[in-house]
TORDO-770929 format. One record per residue (C-alpha): residue in one letter; z, x, y. Coordinates in steps of 0.1 Angstrom, whole numbers, padded with zeros to 4 digits, always signed. Each point is the difference from the previous one (the first is absolute). Example, Ala and Ser with C-alpha at 12.3 -4.5 7.8 and 13.67 -1.06 7.14 Angstrom:
// TORDO-770929
{a, {+0078, +0123, -0045}};
{s, {-0007, +0014, +0034}};
//
This chain:
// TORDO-770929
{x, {+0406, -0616, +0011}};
{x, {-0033, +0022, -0013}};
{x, {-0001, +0017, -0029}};
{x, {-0015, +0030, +0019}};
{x, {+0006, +0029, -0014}};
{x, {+0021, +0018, +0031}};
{x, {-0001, +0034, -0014}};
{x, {-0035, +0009, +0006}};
{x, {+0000, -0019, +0036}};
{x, {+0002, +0021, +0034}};
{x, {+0000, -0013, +0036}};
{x, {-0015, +0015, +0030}};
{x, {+0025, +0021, +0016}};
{x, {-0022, +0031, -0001}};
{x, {-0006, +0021, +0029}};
{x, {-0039, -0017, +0012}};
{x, {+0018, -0037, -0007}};
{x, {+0028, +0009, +0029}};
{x, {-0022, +0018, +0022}};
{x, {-0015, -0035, +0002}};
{x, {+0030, -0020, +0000}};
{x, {+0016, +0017, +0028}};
{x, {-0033, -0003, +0021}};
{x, {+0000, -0033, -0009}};
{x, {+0040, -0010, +0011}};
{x, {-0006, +0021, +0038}};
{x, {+0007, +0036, -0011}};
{x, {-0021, +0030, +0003}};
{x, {-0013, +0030, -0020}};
{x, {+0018, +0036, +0011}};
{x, {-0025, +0023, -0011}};
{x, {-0028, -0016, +0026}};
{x, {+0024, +0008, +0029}};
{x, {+0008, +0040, -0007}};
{x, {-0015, +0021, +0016}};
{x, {+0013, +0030, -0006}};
{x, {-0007, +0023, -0036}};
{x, {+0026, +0004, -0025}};
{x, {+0024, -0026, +0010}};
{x, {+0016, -0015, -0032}};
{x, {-0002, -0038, +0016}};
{x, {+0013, -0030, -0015}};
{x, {-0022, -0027, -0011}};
{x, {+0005, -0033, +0020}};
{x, {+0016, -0014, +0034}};
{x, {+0009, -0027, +0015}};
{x, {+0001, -0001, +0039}};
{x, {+0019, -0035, +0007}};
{x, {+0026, +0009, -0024}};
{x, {+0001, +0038, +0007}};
{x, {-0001, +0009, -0035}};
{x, {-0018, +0026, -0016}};
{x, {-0008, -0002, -0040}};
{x, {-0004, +0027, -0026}};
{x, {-0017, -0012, -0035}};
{x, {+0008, +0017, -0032}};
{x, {-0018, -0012, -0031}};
{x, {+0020, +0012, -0027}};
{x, {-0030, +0005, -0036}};
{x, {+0007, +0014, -0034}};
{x, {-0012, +0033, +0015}};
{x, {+0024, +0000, +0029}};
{x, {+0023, +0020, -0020}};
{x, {-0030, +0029, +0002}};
{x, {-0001, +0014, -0033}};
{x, {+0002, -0013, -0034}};
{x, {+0028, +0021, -0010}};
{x, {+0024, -0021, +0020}};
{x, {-0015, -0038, -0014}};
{x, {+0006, +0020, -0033}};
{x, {+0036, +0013, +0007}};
{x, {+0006, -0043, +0007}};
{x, {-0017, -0013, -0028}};
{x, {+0021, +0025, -0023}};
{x, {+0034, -0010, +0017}};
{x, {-0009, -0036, -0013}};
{x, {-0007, +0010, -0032}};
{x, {+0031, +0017, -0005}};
{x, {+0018, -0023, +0012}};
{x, {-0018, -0032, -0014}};
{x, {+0031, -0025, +0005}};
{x, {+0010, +0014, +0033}};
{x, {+0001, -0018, +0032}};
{x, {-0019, +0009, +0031}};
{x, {+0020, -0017, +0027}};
{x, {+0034, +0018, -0014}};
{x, {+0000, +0034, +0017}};
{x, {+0030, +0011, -0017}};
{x, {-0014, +0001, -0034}};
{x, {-0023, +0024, -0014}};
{x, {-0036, -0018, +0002}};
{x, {+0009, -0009, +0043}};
{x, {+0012, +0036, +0007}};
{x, {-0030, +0018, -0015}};
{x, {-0023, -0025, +0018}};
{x, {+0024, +0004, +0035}};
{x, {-0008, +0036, -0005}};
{x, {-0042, +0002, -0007}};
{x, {-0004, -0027, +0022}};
{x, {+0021, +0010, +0033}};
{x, {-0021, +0029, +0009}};
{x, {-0035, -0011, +0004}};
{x, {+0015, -0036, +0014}};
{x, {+0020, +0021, +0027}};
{x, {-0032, +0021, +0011}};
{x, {-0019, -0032, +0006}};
{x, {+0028, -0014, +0021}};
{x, {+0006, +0033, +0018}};
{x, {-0040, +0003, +0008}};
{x, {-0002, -0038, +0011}};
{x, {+0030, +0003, +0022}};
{x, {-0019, +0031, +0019}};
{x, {-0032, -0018, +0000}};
{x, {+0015, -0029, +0019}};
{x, {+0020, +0027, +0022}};
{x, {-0032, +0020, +0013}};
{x, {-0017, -0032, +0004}};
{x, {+0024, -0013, +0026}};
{x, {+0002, +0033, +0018}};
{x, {-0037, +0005, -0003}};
{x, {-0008, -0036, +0019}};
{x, {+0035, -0001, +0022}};
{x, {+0014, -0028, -0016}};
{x, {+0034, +0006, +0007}};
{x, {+0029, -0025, -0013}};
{x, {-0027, -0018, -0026}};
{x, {+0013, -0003, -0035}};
{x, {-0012, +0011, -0031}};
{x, {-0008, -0014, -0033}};
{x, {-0005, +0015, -0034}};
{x, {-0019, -0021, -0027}};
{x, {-0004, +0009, -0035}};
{x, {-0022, -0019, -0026}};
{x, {+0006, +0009, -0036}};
{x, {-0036, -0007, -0008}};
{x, {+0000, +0013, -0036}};
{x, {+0032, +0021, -0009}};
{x, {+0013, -0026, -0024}};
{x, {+0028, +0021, -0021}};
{x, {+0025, -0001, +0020}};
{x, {+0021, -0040, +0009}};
{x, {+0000, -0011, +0039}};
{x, {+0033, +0006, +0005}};
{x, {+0003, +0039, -0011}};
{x, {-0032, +0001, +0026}};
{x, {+0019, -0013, +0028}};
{x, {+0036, +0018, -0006}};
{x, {-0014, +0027, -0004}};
{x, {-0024, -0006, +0036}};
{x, {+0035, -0009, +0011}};
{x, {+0018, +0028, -0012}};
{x, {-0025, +0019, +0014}};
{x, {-0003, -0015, +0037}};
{x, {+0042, +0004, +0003}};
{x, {+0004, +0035, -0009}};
{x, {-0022, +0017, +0022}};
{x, {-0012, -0005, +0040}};
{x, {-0031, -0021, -0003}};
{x, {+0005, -0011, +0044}};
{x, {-0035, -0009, +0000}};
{x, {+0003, -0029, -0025}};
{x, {+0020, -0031, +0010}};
{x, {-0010, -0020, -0033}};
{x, {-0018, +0000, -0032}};
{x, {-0017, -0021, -0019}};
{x, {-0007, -0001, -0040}};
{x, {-0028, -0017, -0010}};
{x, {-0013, -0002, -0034}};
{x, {-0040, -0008, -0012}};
{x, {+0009, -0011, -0031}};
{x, {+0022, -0027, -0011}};
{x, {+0035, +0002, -0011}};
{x, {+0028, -0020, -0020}};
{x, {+0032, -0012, +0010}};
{x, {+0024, -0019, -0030}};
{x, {+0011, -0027, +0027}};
{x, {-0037, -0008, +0008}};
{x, {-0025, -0010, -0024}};
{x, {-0030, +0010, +0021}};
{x, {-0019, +0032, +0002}};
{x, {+0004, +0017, +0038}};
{x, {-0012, +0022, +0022}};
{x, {+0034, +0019, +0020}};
{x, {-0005, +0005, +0039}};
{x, {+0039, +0014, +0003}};
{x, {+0011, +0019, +0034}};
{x, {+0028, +0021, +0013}};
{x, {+0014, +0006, +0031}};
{x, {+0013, +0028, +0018}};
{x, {+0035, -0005, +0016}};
{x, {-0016, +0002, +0034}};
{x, {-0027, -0027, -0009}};
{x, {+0003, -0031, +0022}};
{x, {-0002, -0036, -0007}};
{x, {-0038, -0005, +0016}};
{x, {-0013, +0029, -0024}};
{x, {+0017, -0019, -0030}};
{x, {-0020, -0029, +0012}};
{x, {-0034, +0017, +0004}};
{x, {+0005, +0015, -0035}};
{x, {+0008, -0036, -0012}};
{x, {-0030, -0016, +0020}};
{x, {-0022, +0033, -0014}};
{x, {+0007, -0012, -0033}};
{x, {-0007, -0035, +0003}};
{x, {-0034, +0009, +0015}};
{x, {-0007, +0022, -0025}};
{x, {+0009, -0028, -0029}};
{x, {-0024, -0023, +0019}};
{x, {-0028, +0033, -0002}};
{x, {+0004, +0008, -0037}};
{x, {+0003, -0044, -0010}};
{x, {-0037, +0002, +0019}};
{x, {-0008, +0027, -0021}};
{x, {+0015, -0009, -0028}};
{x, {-0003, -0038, +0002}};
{x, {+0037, -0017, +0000}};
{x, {+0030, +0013, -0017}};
{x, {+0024, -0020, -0023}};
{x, {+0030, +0006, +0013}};
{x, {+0003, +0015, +0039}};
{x, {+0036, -0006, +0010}};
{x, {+0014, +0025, +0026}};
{x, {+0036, +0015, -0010}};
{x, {+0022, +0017, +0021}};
{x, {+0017, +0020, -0029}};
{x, {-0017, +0002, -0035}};
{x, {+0023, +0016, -0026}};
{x, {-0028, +0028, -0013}};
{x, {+0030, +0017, -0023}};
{x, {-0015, -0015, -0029}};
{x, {-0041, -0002, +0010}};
{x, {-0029, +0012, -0028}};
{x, {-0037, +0006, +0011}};
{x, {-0019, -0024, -0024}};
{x, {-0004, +0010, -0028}};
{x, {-0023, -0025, -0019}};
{x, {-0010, -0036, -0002}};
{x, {+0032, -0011, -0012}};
{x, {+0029, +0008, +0025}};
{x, {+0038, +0008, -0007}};
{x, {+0014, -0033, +0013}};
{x, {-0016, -0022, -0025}};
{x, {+0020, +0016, -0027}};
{x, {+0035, +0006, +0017}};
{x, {+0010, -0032, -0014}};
{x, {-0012, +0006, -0040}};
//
């Protein structure tokens, strides 16, 4: 293994690297095929699979002002020993609450963007997909990310999204794995079927084989098909929790 310093590393899943990657694996751009003014459209589609795709790039600014980084940043600091991933204790409710809000209007507005785009261009019966990178929002652990996603998708009627995907830009930690990684993690609707399971699974293979040629090739690569996240850390530095679990 490198010494690289994960911390400061970032991939490409930004919005102009999967604009090219889904040209590149036989989708198609939305916006080029609306016609109509003010439609709130999705971003990608593709036709063999009848799925339609809605990108959300989640930054340090997505919560929109700096009160709300600030109202996290304090709930750590008050609660310095607290755990993230335990949502009954203080530290996990006060993040559950500044967090749900903004993370529920991005859902909500995703899942309409994907609904008009499928009315706007009659594509009855296709499926829809909501993908989230966490390109930069670092505070929070995976896992608190996607409960609360989950959380989010169960409690209200989101019928326009059949799965979602949570994909982080920069690396993460798990103790059972002594590599740094990059999560691609999806859920399912009830009503998803086997075949979109598999096109989510084949989507993120492709796109491992995109960011490797990008990237040049990773260390570890190994497809799971359940990753225990409860106990997951962004990196944090050069030196990563798992080499000192056994001091």
């Amino acid at each position: 293994m490198s010494d690289k310093d994960y911390s400061q590393m970032r991939s490409v899943a930004d919005e102009p690297h999967w604009q090219e990657f889904v040209t590149r694996t036989g989708g198609e751009l939305v916006a080029p095929l609306i016609t109509r003014q003010k439609v709130q459209n999705a971003d990608f589609l593709f036709r063999h699979d009848r799925v339609v795709i809605e990108l959300k790039v989640l930054e340090t600014e997505f919560l929109d002002t700096p009160s709300v980084v600030s109202k996290i940043e304090t709930a750590f600091d008050r609660n310095p020993n607290g755990d993230p991933n335990d949502l009954t204790a203080p530290l996990g409710r006060e993040l559950l609450k500044i967090l749900r809000a903004p993370l529920q209007r991005i859902i909500k507005k995703a899942n309409r963007q994907i609904r008009e785009t499928k009315q706007e261009l009659g594509l009855a019966g296709w499926r829809g997909i909501i993908v989230m990178v966490n390109d930069g929002f670092r505070a929070p652990a995976p896992d608190l990310v996607m409960r609360l996603c989950s959380d989010i998708l169960a409690g209200e009627s989101y019928s326009s999204a059949d799965a979602f995907i949570y994909q982080t830009n920069h690396y993460i930690e798990v103790p059972e794995n002594p590599y740094a990684l990059l999560l691609w993690a999806p859920l399912y609707a009830e009503k998803s079927g086997q075949d979109l399971v598999e096109f989510v699974n084949d989507l993120g293979r492709q796109w491992r084989k995109f960011a490797e040629d990008a990237d040049g090739p990773f260390d570890y690569s190994e497809e799971q098909e359940f990753m225990d996240l409860s106990r997951s850390e962004v990196v944090a530095g050069p030196t990563r929790r798992w080499k000192n679990e056994g001091d």
